[in-house]
BARO-758439 format. One line per 3 residues: number of its first residue (from 1); their letters; for each residue x, y, z of C-alpha. Coordinates in steps of 0.1 Angstrom, whole numbers, m for minus. Example, Ala and Ser with C-alpha at 12.3 -4.5 7.8 and 13.67 -1.06 7.14 Angstrom:
BEGIN
1) AS) 123 m45 78 ~ 137 m11 71
END
This chain:
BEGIN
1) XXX) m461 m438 339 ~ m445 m404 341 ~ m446 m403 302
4) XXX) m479 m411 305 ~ m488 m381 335 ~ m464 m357 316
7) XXX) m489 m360 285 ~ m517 m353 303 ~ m508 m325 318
10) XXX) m500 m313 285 ~ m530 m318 273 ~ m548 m302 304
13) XXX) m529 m272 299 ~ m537 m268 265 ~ m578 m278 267
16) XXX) m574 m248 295 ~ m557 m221 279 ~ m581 m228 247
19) XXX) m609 m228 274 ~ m595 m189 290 ~ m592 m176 252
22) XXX) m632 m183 246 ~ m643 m169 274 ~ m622 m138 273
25) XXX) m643 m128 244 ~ m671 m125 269 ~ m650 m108 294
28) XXX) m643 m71 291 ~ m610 m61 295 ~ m615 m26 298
31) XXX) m646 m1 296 ~ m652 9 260 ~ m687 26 250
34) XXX) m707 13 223 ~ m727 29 195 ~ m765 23 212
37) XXX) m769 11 245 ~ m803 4 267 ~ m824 28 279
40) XXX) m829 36 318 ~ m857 58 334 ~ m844 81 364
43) XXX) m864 89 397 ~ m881 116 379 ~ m891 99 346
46) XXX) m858 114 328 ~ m847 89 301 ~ m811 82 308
49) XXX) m785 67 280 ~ m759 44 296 ~ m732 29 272
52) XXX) m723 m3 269 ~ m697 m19 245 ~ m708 m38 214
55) XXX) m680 m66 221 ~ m650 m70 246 ~ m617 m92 248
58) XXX) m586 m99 266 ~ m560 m107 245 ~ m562 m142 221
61) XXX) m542 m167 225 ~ m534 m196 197 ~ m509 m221 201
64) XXX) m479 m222 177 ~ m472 m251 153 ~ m506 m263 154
67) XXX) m513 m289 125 ~ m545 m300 129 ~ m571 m309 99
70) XXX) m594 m281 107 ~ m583 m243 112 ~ m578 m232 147
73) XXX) m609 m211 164 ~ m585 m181 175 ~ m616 m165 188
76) XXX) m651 m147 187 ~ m663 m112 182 ~ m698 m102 187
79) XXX) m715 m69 194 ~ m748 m67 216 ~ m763 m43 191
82) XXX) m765 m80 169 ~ m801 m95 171 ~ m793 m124 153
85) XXX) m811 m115 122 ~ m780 m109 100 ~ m781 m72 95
88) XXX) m744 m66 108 ~ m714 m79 95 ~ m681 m81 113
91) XXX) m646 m68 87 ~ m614 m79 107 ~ m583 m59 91
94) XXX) m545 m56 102 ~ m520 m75 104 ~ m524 m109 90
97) XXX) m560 m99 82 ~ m570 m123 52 ~ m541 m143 51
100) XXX) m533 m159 80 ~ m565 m149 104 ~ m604 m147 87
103) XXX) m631 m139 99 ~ m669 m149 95 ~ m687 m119 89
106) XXX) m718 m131 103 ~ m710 m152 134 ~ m680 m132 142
109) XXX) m658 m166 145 ~ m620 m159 140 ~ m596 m184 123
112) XXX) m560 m191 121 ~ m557 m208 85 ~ m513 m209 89
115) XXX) m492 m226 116 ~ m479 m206 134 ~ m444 m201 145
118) XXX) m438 m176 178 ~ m400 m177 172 ~ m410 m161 139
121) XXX) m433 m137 153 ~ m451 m135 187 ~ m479 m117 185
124) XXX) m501 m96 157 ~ m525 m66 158 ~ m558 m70 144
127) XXX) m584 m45 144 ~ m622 m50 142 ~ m652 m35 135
130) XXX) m693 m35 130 ~ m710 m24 99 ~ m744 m26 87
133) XXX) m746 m53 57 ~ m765 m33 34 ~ m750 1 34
136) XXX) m714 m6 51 ~ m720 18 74 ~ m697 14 107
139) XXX) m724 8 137 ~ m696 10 161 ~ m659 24 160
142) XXX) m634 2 152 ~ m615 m12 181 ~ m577 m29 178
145) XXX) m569 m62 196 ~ m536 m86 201 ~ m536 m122 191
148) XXX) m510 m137 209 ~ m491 m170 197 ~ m488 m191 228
151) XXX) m453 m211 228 ~ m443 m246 225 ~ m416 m263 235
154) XXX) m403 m269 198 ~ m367 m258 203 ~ m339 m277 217
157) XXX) m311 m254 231 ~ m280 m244 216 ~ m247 m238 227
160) XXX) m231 m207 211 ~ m198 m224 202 ~ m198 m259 187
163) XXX) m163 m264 204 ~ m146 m249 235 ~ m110 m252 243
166) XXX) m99 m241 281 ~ m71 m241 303 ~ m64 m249 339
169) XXX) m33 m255 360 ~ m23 m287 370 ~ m27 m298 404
172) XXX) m55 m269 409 ~ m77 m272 440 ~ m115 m292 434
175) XXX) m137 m260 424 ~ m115 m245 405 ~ m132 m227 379
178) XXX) m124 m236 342 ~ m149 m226 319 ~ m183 m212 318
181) XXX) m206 m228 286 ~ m239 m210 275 ~ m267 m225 254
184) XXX) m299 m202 245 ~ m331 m218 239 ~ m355 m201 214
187) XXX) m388 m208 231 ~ m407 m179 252 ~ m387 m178 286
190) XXX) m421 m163 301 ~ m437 m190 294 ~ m439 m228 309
193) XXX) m405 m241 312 ~ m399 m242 277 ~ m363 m221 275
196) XXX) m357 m232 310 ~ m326 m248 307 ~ m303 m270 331
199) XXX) m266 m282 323 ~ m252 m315 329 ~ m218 m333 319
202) XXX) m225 m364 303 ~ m184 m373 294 ~ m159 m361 319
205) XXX) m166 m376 351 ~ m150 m381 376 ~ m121 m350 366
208) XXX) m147 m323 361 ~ m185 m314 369 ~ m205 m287 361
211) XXX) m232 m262 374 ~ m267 m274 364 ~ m278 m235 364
214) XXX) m248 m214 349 ~ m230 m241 328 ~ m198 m231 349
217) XXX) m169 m262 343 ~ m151 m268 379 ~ m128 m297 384
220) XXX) m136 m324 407 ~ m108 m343 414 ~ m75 m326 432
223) XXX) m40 m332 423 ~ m46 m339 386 ~ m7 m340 372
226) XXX) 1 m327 337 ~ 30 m349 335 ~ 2 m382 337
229) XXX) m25 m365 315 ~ m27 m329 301 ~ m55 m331 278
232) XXX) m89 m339 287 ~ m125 m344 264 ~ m156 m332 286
235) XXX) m190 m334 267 ~ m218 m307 286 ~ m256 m314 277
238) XXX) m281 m284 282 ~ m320 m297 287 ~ m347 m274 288
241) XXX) m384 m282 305 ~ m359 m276 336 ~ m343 m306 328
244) XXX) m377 m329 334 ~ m383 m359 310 ~ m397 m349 276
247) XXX) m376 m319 274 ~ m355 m309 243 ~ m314 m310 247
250) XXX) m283 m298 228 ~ m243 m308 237 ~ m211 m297 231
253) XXX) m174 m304 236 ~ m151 m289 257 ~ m110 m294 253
256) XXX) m94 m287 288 ~ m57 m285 287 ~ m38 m286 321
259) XXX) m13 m260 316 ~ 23 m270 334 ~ 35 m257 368
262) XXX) 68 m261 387 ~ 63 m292 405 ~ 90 m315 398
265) XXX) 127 m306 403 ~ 154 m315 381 ~ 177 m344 390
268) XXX) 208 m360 371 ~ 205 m391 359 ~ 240 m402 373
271) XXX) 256 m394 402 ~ 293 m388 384 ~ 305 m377 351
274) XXX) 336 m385 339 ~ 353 m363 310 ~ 391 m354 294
277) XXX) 406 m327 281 ~ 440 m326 264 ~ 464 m302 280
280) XXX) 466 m287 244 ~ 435 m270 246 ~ 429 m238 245
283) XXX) 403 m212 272 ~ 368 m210 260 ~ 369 m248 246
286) XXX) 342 m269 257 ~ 352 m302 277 ~ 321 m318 280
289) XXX) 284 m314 289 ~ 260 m324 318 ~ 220 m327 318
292) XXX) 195 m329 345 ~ 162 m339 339 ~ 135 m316 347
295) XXX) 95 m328 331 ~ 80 m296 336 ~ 77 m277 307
298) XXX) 82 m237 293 ~ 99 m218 321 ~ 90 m242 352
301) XXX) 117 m269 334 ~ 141 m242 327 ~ 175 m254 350
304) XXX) 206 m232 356 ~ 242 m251 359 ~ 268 m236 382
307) XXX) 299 m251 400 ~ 297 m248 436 ~ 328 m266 451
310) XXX) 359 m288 434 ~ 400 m282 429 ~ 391 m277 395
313) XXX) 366 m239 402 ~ 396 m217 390 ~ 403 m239 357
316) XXX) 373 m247 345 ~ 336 m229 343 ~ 298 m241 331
319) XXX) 273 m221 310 ~ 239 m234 302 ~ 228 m242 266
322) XXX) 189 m228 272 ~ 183 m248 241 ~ 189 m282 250
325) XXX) 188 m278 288 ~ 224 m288 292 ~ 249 m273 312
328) XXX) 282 m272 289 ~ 316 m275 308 ~ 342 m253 292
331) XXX) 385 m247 296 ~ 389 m213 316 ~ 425 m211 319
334) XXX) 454 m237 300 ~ 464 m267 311 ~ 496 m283 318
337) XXX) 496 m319 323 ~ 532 m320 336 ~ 521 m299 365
340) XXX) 484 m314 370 ~ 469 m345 358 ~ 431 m342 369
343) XXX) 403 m320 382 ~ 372 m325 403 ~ 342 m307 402
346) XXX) 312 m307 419 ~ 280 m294 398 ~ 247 m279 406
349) XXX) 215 m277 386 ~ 181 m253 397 ~ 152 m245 386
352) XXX) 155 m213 375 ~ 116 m200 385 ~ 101 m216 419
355) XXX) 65 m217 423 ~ 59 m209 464 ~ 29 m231 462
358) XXX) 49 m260 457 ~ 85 m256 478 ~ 71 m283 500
361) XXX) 81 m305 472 ~ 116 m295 468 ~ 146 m290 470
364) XXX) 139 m281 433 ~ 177 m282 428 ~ 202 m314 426
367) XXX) 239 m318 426 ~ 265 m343 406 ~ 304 m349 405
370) XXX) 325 m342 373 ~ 359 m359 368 ~ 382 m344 345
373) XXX) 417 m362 329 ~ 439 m338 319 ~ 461 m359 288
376) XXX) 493 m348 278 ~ 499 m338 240 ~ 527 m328 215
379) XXX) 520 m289 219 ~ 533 m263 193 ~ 558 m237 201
382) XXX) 548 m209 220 ~ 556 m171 214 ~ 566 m150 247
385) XXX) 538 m123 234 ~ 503 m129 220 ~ 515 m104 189
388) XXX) 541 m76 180 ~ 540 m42 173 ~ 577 m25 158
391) XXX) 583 7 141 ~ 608 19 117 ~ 614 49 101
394) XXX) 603 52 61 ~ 637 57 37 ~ 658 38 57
397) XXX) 682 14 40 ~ 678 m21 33 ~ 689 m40 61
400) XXX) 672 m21 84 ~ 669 m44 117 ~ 627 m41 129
403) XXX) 625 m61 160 ~ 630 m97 173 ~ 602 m124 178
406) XXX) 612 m153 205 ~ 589 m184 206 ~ 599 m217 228
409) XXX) 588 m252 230 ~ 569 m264 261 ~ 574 m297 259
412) XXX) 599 m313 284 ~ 620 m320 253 ~ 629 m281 245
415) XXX) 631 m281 206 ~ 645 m254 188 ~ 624 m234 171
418) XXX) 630 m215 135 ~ 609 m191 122 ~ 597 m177 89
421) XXX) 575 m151 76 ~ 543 m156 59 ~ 546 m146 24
424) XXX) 508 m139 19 ~ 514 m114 44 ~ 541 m98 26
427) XXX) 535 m98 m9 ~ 558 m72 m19 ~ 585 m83 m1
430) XXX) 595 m57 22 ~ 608 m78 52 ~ 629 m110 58
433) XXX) 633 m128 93 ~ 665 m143 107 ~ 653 m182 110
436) XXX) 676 m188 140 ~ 671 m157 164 ~ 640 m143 150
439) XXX) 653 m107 139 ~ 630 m88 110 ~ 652 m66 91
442) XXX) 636 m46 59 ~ 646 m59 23 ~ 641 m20 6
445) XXX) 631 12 19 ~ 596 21 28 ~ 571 47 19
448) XXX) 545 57 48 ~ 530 80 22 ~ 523 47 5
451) XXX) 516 26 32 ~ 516 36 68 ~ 514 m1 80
454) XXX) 525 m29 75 ~ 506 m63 92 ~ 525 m98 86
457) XXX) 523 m132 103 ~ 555 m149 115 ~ 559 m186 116
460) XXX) 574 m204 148 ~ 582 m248 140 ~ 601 m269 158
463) XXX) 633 m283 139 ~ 628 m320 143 ~ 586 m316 144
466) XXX) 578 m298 114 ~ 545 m306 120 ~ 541 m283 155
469) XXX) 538 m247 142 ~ 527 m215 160 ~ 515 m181 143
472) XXX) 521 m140 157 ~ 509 m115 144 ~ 535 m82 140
475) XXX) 522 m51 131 ~ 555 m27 118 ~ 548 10 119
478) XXX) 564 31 91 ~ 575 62 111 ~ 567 99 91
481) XXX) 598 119 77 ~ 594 148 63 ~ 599 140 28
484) XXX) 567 158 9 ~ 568 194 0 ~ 530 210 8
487) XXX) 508 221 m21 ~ 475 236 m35 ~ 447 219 m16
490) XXX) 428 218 m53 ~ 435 231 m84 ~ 425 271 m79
493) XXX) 416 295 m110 ~ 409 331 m93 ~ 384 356 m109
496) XXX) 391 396 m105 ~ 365 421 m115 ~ 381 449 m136
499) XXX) 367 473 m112 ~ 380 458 m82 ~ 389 478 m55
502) XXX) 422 482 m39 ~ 430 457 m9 ~ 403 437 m19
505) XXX) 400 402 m14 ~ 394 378 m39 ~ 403 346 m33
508) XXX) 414 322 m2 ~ 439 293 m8 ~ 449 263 16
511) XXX) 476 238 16 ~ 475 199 16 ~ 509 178 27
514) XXX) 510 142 24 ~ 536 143 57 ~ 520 130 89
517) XXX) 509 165 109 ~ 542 165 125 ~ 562 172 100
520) XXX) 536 199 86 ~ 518 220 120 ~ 513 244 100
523) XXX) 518 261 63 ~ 535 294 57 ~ 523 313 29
526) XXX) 545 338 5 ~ 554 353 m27 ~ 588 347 m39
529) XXX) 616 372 m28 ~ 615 381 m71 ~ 578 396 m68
532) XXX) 577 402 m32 ~ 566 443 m43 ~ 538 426 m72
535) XXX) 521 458 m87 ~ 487 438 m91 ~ 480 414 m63
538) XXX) 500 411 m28 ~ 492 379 m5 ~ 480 378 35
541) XXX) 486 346 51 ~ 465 338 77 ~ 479 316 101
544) XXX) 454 293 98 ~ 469 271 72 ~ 450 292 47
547) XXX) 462 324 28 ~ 437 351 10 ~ 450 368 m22
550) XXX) 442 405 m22 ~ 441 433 m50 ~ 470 457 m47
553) XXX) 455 483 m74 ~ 423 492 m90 ~ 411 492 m125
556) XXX) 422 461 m146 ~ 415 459 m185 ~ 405 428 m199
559) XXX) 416 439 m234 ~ 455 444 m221 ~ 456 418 m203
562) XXX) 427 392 m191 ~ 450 367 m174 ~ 478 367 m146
565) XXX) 504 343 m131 ~ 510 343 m96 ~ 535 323 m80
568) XXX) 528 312 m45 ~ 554 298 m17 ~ 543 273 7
571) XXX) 564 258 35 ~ 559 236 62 ~ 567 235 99
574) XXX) 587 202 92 ~ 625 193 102 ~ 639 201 77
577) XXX) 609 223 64 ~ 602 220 26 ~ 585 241 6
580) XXX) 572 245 m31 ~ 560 266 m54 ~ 529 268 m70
583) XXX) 510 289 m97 ~ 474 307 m92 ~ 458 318 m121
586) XXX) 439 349 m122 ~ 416 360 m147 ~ 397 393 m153
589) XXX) 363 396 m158 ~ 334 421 m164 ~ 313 425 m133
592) XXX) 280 447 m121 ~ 281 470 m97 ~ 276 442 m69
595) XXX) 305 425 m77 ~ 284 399 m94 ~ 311 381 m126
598) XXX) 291 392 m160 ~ 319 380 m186 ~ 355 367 m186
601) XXX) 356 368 m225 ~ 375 397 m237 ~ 360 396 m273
604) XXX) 326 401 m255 ~ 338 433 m242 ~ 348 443 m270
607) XXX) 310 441 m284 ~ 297 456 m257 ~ 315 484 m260
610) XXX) 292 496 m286 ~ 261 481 m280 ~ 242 467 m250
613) XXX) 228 438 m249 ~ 190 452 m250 ~ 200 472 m283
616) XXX) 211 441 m298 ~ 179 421 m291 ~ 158 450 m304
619) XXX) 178 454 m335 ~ 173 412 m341 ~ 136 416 m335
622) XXX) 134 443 m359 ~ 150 419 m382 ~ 128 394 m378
625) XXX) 93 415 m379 ~ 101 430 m415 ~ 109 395 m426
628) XXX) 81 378 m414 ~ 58 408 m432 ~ 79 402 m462
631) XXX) 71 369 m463 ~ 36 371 m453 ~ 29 399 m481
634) XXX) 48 374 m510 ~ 24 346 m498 ~ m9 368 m502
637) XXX) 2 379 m537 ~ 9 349 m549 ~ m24 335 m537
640) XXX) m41 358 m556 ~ m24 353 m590 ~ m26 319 m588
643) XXX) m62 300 m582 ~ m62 269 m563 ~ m78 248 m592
646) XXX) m60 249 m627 ~ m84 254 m655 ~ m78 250 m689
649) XXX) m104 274 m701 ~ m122 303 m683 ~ m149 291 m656
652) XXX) m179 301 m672 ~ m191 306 m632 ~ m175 340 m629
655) XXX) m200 355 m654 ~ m224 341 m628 ~ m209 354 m601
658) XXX) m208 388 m613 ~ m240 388 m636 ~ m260 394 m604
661) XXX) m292 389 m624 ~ m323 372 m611 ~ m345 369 m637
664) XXX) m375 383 m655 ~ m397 388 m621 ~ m394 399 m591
667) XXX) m403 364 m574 ~ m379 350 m605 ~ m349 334 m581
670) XXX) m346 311 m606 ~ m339 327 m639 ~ m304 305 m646
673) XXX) m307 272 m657 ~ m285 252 m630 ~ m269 229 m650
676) XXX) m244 259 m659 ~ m233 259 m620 ~ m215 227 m626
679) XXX) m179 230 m631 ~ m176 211 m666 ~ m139 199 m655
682) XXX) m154 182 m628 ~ m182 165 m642 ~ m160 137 m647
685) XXX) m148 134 m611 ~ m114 148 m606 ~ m105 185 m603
688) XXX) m70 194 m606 ~ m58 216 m578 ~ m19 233 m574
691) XXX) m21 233 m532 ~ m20 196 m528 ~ m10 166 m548
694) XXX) m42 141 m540 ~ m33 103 m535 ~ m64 88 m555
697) XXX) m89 103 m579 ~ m123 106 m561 ~ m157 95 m583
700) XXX) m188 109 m573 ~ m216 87 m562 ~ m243 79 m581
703) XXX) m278 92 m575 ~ m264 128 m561 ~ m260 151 m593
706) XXX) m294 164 m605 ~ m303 165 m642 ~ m294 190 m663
709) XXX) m326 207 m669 ~ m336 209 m630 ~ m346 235 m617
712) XXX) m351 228 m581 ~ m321 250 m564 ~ m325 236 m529
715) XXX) m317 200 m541 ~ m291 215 m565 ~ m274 233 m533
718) XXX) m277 204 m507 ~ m261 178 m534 ~ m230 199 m542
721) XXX) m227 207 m506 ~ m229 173 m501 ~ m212 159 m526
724) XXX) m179 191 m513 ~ m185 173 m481 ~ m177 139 m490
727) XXX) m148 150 m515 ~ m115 148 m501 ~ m98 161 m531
730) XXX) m118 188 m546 ~ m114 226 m532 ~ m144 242 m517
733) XXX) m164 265 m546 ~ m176 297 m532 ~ m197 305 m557
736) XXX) m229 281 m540 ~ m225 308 m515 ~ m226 336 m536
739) XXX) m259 325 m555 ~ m288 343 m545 ~ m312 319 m538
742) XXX) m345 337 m526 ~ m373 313 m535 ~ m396 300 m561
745) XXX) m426 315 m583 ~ m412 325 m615 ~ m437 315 m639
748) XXX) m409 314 m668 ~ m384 289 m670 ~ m351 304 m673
751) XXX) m338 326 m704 ~ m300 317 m699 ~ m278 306 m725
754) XXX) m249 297 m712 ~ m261 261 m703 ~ m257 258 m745
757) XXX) m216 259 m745 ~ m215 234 m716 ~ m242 209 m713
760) XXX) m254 183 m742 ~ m291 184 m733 ~ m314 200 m755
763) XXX) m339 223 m743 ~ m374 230 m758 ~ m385 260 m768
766) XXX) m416 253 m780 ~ m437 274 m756 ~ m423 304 m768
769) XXX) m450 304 m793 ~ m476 304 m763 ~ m458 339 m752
772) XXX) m476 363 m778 ~ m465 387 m809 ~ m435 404 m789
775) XXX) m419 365 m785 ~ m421 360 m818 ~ m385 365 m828
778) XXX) m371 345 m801 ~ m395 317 m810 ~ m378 314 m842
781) XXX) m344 313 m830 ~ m352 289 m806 ~ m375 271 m818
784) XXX) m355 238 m840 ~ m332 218 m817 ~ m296 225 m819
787) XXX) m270 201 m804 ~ m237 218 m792 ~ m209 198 m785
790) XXX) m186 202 m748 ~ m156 214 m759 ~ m138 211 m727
END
């Protein structure tokens, strides 16, 4: 039955809104004048014009997704000016004008021909107007007016996210917020109850619930424990139609995770733990381990071990491995079993972070006992010190006593001990070790120069137990004697200028000594007592390890003498000091007047002497210039002796080129026969040239070369230009550009005959008989055929 009432009131509402679109036609909505109105008489017979509006509307209204057989009556226009008889005739334009809405020009009926869809568009502007039929003319303004698409609840809501993933603590109070979930419904919220939308939870229950009105997820059941369940599947429904029967709905799932908190405290699975160490053992070894159990997770389950009571608090100590939650017992100090044979301890484990919300259910801390046996073993010999450190003076003899290592067994049984030296610690061989007593004496002297320590390893093993063995290291210090004379730091070569000044300094000098520093403080420079007066150089020490060299006199000469030898004395502050001598050479060299080193050659001095350096470079580019013009003259010469193209007989084109004759006329340009322009060497193809050597011989094409007897210059010029072009062996002939070619006109062929020697055409002559009394002569020599043979 409420199916049945929901329908109907459906259908009500839509017979109703169709109903209040029709008769908002007839309604106006606001005043608007029209083009003619009626006629009213005033009180004193004064005709008075009062407006009225042809048509007026509201807005239309037509529902979306309407798909019934006919199309939908959207609504009607109609002007009071319209007498029925047909005259007027309504044109609807805008948007949708045509296509979607049409109008009946004569009634004024509107039409939706297309469903509509408001979530595709909501509303569209249309504009409408009154013209006469016959002559379009408008018989009122045009006026604009809204059709409006009236909604249907054909959307279902959707939720923005398929899937939602939350988290809320475990054991949070009912209410609790833990998510808020949104669907949006694409029907007009203005209208009806179409996008009004109400939230329900349809899988969850009875852990969570949900606001019908904001979609807010709140748990609904207190004291939910991760440790049971941490992961829960909640499944939200949104309904539009406000959540009434025929409505539209959507869902979506929600992952909730209860995240941990600290509400469990660790406790030990057994109240005693029993572990054994042998008395053999050395601090820092581990012993055993412990583990409370804490199901909280992350931090909350994080425990901390420490030792709060027991005889054993001064020989033993725990850590905590953070890793595997275990609390690791370890050996502080060393055990002796003959004095004690067992330790007690008593352990503690805590949570390391407390939540205050949940001390009530604590202690969140919990305490076992830990036995330790202390077993008695076969231990090793033991050395008196944990290593040795000696010193002995380098160059002493063999036999040389070091020191004394003493090791002891701690057994009850007292073992002796003998001892040996490690040989991988002593390569060389520089020390031997007394087996009974433990005395290192050396075997040959040492150097510290060479090596300043010396690290071995000394064996300690009981006699009868060859098995128990201990290990010391002894480090022997090789004690400095003054056995290394100083020298040169590095190997010095002084420069002097040759116009160095007197007193000047040229050079500083240190000392290096392989000594320790003190046998060697500090150096002490000097000349020897020989040279102690030197003419050239004298030497100032400086106190500071370092010497300078100074110039005693001025003026050197690199042609007497470009290199000195100075002997240098350097001691040390050793006991017994030792000193040596070393050389510094010296060498003289040509400077500027800022002291800047020019030369140190003397054989470039002795070309400078005479010349300066710019004089020289002049003089070679003087060279150079009349050579290069020399050359450059040669070239041009024999260019002009010798022709590019060897000919074996004279080129008959040179009388052309200087027979600058044009002809009988003055419009005669072509008084030459051009068949004597070709170069009869090359008529064959290949021309012979001296400048290059060409790789194959080039033929000419066929078609290009005009005949003989032509006379047409422009196609004689653009073939042998073309013909130069495509050559790649012959050289370019400049006599094409020397040519005069001015034009045609001349009414005589050409009187040339040089064409006779090169060409075998013959020629006819007989229109010389045409040409009158005065040709007469020539007639007859021209007038039989002759055939003349190339020669070349």
């Amino acid at each position: 039955p409420k199916m049945k009432e929901q329908r109907c009131l459906q259908a009500a509402l839509l017979c109703l809104g169709v109903l209040c679109c029709s008769q908002g036609l007839e309604r106006p909505g606001r005043a608007r004048p029209a083009l003619h109105g009626h006629r009213d008489r005033g009180k004193e017979g004064q005709v008075l014009h009062r407006s009225k509006r042809g048509w007026v509307w509201n807005q239309f209204f037509v529902i979306e997704e309407y798909t019934g057989p006919d199309p939908v009556l959207v609504g009607r226009l109609h002007s009071d000016i319209d007498s029925g008889d047909g005259n007027i005739k309504y044109i609807l334009s805008g948007e949708g004008a045509g296509i979607i809405f049409v109008i009946d020009d004569k009634s004024g009926n509107i039409h939706a021909t297309k469903t509509l869809d408001r979530e595709e568009r909501a509303q569209y502007t249309l504009t409408a107007q009154a013209v006469d039929r016959n002559t379009n003319r408008p018989l009122e303004p045009p006026s604009e007016f809204i059709v409006k698409v009236q909604d249907i609840n054909d959307n279902p809501p959707e939720f923005l996210h398929e899937n939602y993933h939350a988290n809320v603590p475990e054991r949070s109070n009912v209410g609790t917020s833990v998510i808020q979930v949104t669907a949006s419904d694409a029907d007009d919220p203005t209208y009806g109850n179409s996008a009004k939308l109400v939230y329900s939870i349809l899988e969850g229950q009875p852990y969570f619930s949900v606001e019908a009105q904001t979609g807010i997820i709140r748990t609904a059941l207190p004291n939910m424990d991760r440790e049971a369940k941490e992961e829960y599947h909640v499944v939200i429904q949104a309904k539009d139609m406000g959540g009434h029967m025929g409505g539209l709905s959507g869902t979506t799932k929600v992952t909730i995770t209860l995240t941990d908190v600290n509400d469990n405290p660790p406790k030990f699975p057994q109240s005693v733990y029993q572990m054994s160490v042998s008395e053999a053992a050395v601090p820092g070894e581990e012993v055993g381990r412990v583990k409370a159990k804490d199901p909280d997770i992350g931090e909350n389950g994080l425990v901390a071990y420490s030792i709060i009571d027991g005889d054993g608090m001064d020989m033993f100590e725990i850590t905590t491995d953070y890793e595997t939650q275990e609390g690791v017992v370890k050996l502080k100090k060393t055990l002796d079993y003959e004095t004690k044979k067992s330790y007690s301890l008593k352990v503690e484990a805590a949570n390391v972070h407390i939540d205050p919300k949940f001390i009530s259910n604590g202690p969140f801390k919990d305490t076992v006992t830990v036995k330790i046996a202390v077993e008695d073993a076969d231990e090793p010999p033991v050395f008196l010190k944990p290593s040795y450190i000696f010193e002995v003076q380098e160059n002493a003899a063999s036999g040389t006593v070091v020191g004394k290592v003493h090791a002891k067994d701690p057994d009850a049984a007292n073992s002796a001990i003998r001892y040996s030296i490690d040989r991988h610690t002593d390569l060389e061989r520089y020390f031997v070790i007394n087996a009974e007593d433990g005395n290192i004496k050396t075997i040959k002297p040492l150097d510290r120069e060479e090596m300043a320590w010396h690290n071995i390893s000394v064996f300690a093993v009981e006699v009868h137990k060859q098995h128990q063995e201990a290990k010391v290291p002894v480090a022997i210090k090789v004690v400095d004697v003054n056995d290394n004379p100083p020298k040169f730091a590095a190997a010095y070569e002084a420069f002097v200028c040759e116009n160095a000044r007197s007193n000047q300094q040229f050079i500083t000098i240190s000392a290096d000594d392989k000594d320790d520093s003190a046998n060697g403080p500090r150096f002490i420079f000097s000349l020897p007592p020989e040279i102690i007066h030197n003419p050239n150089f004298t030497l100032r020490d400086n106190r500071d390890n370092t010497a300078s060299v100074l110039v005693r006199r001025e003026g050197f000469s690199r042609q007497k003498q470009d290199l000195y030898l100075l002997p240098i004395v350097i001691s040390d502050g050793g006991v017994p000091p030792l000193s040596s001598t070393n050389t510094l050479s010296i060498r003289v060299c040509g400077c500027d007047g800022s002291g800047s080193l020019l030369s140190c050659n003397a054989e470039a001095y002795v070309l400078n002497a005479g010349l300066s350096t710019g004089a020289l470079i002049a003089i070679l580019a003087c060279i150079v210039i009349l050579l290069v013009i020399v050359v450059l003259f040669v070239t041009l010469k024999r260019q002009k002796k010798e022709p590019l193209i060897v000919f074996e007989e004279e080129d008959v084109r040179e009388n052309i080129i200087t027979y600058d004759d044009e002809g009988g006329g003055e419009e005669d340009t072509e008084a030459f026969d051009i068949a004597t322009l070709q170069n009869p060497d090359g008529i064959n193809g290949f021309i012979p040239r001296k400048d290059i050597k060409p790789e194959y011989q080039y033929l000419p094409r066929p078609g290009l070369r005009p005949a003989p007897n032509s006379v047409d210059v422009d196609d004689f010029i653009n073939t042998r230009i073309q013909e130069a072009d495509n050559d790649p062996t012959a050289p370019p002939y400049d006599s094409i550009q020397i040519y005069g070619y001015e034009g045609r006109g001349s009414v005589a062929g050409s009187l040339s005959s040089l064409e006779s020697a090169t060409t075998d055409s013959d020629l006819d002559y007989d229109y010389l008989q045409n040409w009158g009394p005065r040709f007469k002569k020539l007639a007859d020599l021209y007038g039989s055929k002759d055939t003349f043979d190339d020669d070349s």
